[in-house]
N, C-alpha and C positions, 0 to 999 in steps of 0.2 A: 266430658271429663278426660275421656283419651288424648284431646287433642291439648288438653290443658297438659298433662305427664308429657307429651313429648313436646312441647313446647319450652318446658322447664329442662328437659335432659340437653335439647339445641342448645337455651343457651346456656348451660353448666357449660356443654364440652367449645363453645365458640368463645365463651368467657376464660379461657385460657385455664380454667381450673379444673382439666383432666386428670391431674395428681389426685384431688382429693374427692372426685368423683367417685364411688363403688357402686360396683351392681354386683345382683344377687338372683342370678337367673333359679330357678324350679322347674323340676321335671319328676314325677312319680307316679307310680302307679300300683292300686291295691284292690285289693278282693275281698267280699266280706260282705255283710247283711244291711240294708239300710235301711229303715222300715217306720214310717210317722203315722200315726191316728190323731183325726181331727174330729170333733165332736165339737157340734154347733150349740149356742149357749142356750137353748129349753133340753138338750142331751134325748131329742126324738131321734137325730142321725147320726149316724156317723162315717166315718171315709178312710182308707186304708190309702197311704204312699208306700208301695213299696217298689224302690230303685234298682237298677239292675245290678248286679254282683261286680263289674268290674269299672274302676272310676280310674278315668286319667286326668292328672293334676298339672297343669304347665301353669309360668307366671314369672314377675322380673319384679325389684323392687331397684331403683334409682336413690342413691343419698347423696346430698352434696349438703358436709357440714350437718346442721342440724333440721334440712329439710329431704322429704322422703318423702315418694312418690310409688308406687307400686298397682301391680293389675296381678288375677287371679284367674283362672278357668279351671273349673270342673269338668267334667265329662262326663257319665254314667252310661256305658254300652252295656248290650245284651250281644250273646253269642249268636251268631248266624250262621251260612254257610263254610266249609271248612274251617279257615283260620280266619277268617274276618268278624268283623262286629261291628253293629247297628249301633249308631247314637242315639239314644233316648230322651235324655236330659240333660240341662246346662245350669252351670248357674257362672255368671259373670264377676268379679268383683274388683271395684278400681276405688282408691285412696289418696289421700295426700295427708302428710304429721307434720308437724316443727316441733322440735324439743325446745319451749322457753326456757325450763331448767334440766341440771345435770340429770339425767332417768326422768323428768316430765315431759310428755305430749300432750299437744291437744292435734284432733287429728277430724278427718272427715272423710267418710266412705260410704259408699254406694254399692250395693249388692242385689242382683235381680237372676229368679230361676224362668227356664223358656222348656218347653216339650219340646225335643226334635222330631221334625216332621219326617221320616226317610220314606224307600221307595217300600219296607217291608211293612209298613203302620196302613197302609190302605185307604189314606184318608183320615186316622183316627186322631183325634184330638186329644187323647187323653195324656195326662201329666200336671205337672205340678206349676203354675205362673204365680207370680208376685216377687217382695223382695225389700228390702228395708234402706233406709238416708239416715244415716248416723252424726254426730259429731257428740265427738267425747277426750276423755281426761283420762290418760293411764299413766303408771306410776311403772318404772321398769330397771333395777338396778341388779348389777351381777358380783354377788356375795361369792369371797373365794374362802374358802374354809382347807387351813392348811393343818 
């Protein structure tokens, strides 16, 4: 799917239509509690996610006209020695939309989480994997109220 988004941004900007190219790069970062319970369907078990308190957000979204292409990354570190911090967990996510009508998409994305493995984990395995293949219909219009 990567190589499909830059594929597409090539030839936007070779196709001579750099005017009407936009990109919309992301960069953030927040703190704060993350915390999922999974409970298997006879409800004998159950299972605690909980992520580490600081998540860094990066990501780009490409529009050329009515098609848009965009990628996501998560991050979810723990604090470690001094001012550094351990990656624990990722989650990935990359798209592509066409608006056939004015506020209509249809669109198609891809979303997968991965445990990071680093030198402080020991070997351990634990974290959260899987991730979901979408394609869907959203409706998106911006009402000005004067």
């Amino acid at each position: 799917m990567k190589k499909i988004i830059l594929l597409a941004f090539a030839l936007m900007i070779f196709s001579g239509a750099k005017a009407q190219v936009v990109l919309k790069p992301l960069v953030g970062a927040s703190y704060g509690t993350e915390k999922y319970r999974i409970r298997d369907a006879g409800g004998d078990r159950a299972y605690t996610a909980l992520f580490p308190d600081l998540k860094i957000t990066t990501g780009l979204t490409v529009s050329y006209k009515g098609i848009s292409a965009m990628y996501k990354v998560d991050t979810w570190c723990s604090k470690s020695k001094g001012i550094s911090f351990d990656p624990k967990e990722t989650s990935y996510e990359v798209g592509i939309s066409y608006e056939i009508l004015r506020g209509v998409k249809i669109s198609f994305s891809h979303c997968c989480f991965h445990a990071v493995r680093s030198d402080s984990d020991c070997g351990s395995d634990g974290g959260m994997y899987g991730g979901w293949n979408m394609i869907g219909v959203s409706f998106e219009k911006e009402i000005n109220l004067e």
